[in-house]
N, C-alpha and C positions, 0 to 999 in steps of 0.2 A: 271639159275634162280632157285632158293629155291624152296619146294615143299608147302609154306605158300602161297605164292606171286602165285603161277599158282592154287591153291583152289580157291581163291579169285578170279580170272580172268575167268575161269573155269566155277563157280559160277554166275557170272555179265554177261557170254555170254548166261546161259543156262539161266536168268532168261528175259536179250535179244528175243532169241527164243522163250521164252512161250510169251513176248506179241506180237511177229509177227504171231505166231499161234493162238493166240487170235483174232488178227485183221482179219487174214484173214479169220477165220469162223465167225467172227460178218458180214465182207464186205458180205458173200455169202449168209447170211440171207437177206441181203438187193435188194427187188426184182427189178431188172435194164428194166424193158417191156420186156423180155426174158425167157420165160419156164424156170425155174430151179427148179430141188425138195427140194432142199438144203433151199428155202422158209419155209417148210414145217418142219425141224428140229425139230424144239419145241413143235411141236404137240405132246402131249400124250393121248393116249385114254385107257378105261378101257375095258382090255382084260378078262373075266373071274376073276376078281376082282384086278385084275393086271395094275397098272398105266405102257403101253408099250409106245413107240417110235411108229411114225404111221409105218415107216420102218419097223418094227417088224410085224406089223399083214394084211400089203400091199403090192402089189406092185405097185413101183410109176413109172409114166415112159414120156416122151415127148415127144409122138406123132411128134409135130412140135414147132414151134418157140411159138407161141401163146396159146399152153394149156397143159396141164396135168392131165394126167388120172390114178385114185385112183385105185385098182383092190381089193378089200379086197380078204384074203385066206377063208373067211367064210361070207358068203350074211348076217349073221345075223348083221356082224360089220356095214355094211352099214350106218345105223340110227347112231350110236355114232361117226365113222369116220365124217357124217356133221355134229353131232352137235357139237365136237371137232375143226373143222374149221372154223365153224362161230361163236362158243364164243373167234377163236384166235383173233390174230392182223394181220393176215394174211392179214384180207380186203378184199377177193373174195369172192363170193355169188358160194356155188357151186352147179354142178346141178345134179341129180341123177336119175339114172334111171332107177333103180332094178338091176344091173349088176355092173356099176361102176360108178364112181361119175368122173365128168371132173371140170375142173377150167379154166375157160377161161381167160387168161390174159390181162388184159384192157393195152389200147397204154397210156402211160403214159404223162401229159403234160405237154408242157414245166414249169412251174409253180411247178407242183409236182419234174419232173426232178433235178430242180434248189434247191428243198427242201430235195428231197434225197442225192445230191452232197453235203450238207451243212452237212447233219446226219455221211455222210461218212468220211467229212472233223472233223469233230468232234471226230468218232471215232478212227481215226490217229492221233490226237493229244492225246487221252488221252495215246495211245500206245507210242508214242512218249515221253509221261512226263516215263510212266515206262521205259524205254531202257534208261532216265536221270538219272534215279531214281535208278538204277542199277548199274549203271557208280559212280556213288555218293558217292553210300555206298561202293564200292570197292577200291576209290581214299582213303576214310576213312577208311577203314579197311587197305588199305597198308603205309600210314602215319603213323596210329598207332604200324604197325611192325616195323617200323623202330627202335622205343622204345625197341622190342623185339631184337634188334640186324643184321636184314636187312640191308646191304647197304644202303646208300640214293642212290648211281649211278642205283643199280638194282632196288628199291623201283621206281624212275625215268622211265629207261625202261619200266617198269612193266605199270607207271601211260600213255606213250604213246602211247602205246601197247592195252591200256583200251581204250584210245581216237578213235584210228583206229577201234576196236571191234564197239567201239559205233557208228563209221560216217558208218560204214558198213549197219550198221541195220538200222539206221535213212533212208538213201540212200532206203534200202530196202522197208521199210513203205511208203515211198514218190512214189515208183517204183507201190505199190500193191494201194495205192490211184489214184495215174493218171488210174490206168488201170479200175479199177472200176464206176470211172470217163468219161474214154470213151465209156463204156459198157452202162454208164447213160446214157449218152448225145447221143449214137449214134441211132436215130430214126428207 
């Protein structure tokens, strides 16, 4: 195989990969009734004028199934870590109590359950359309080698070879959806 035709493929798996690592830190922001700090990601707070990660000026840790406890490195953080959490999308009221702040994680209901399976369903498909979208543009760029002098039998190979890359990842996102899914749904 030419070293045009493996760019291309090369290229179409790794941009594959970035939306399966996409998906699966979108899926772990999404809170399933299960302590997770990975909720908390996108909190940024103002550290000494410094927009940080709350990871950076915490520690965060879970206790048990049901909650999470903030530790800031400095009691003064206290006050902006909640007010940082409750202007997120978080949704948890949290509680404080001069020392640390906890998060109690509400049981989630079937209703809502059924609402985050749908958000999750959603966001595998848009991962999904990327891993097409990638597949796409590489069938396209190894057609147009052919014009450069490619084989069509290797251009051929190369385009099966993309297909197999693609059912791989597909298969994969469908793999890291059901599991998110049971993680939902399991009470």
């Amino acid at each position: 195989m030419n070293e045009e035709v493996k760019q291309y493929l090369s290229a179409a798996e790794e941009d594959m990969e970035m939306a399966a690592m996409n998906l699966e830190e979108k899926l772990s922001r999404i809170r399933a009734g299960r302590a997770n700090v990975h909720i908390l990601d996108g909190i940024r707070v103002d550290s000494y004028g410094a927009m940080m990660p709350l990871s950076n000026v915490a520690n965060l840790s879970t206790p048990d199934a049901r909650s999470i406890v903030i530790k800031p490195w400095d009691r003064s953080m206290l006050k902006v870590i909640e007010k940082a959490i409750i202007d997120s999308p978080v949704g948890i009221m949290p509680e404080n109590n001069g020392e640390q702040i906890r998060l109690g994680i509400p049981v989630l209901t079937e209703e809502r359950r059924k609402e985050l399976s749908k958000q999750c369903s959603t966001l595998a498909e848009q991962a999904k359309v990327s891993v097409r979208n990638a597949r796409r543009d590489a069938i396209e760029k190894l057609k147009k080698s052919v014009k450069n002098g490619v084989p069509e039998d290797v251009e051929k190979d190369a385009e099966e070879q993309c297909q197999k890359i693609h059912d791989k990842y597909i298969k994969k996102l469908e793999a890291m959806l059901d599991e998110k899914n049971k993680e939902i749904m399991t009470v």
